[in-house]
C-alpha positions in Angstrom: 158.0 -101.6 6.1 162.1 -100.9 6.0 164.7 -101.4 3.9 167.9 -102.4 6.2 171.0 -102.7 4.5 174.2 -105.0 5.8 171.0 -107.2 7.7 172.6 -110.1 6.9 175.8 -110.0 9.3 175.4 -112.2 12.2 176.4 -109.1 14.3 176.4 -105.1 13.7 174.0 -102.8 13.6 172.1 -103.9 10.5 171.5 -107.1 12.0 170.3 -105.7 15.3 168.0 -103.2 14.0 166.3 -105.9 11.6 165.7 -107.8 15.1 164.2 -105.2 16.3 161.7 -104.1 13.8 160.5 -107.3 13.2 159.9 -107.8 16.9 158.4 -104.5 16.9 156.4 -105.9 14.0 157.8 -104.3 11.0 157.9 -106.4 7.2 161.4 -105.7 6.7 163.8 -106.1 3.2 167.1 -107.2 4.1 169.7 -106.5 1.3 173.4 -107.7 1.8 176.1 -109.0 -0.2 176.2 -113.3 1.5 174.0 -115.3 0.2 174.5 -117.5 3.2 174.2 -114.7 5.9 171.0 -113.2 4.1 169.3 -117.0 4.1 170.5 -118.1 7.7 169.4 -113.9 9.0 165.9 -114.6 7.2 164.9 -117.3 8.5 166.2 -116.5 12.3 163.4 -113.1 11.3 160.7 -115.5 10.1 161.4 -117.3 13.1 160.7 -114.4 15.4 158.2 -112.6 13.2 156.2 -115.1 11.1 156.3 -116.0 7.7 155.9 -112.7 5.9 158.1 -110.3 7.8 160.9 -110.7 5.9 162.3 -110.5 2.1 166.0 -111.1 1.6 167.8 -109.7 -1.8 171.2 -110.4 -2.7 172.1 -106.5 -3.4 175.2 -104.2 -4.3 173.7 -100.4 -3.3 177.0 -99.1 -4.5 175.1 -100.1 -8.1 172.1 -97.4 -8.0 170.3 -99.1 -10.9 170.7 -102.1 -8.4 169.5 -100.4 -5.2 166.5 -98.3 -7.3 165.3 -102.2 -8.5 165.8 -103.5 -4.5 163.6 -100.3 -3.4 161.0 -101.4 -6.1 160.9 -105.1 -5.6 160.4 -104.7 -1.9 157.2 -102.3 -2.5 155.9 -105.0 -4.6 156.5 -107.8 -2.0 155.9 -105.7 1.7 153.8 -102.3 0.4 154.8 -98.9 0.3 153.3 -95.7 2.1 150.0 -94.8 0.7 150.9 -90.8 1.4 
């Protein structure tokens, strides 16, 4: 599981390392500020990594009450680390 922030740009490195954890198999949370980036970059993951692999959020981490509720809602959707 990973938490990529900026994942929604069609190009940058947020976008490019959400590609490639998803391809490498990861469930990843992609938080950005566009609505219509984060829904057109989520389904361009699901189409690569299946149905499950991705959670979008609509996210301001410059709000930490805001980025502490995005960590917890993404261990409640993709799991968390057990250690």
């Amino acid at each position: 599981m990973a938490i990529i922030t900026g994942a929604a740009s069609p190009i940058g490195l947020g976008h490019a390392m959400t590609v490639a954890l998803v391809r490498a198999g990861a469930r990843v949370a992609l938080l950005d500020v566009n609505d219509a980036w984060l829904a057109q970059s989520a389904a361009e993951m699901r189409a690569i990594g299946g149905e499950g692999c991705a959670l979008s959020m609509r996210v301001d981490i410059t709000d930490p009450a805001a980025a502490e509720q995005a960590v917890r809602q993404t261990i409640a959707a993709l799991g968390g680390c057990t250690s």
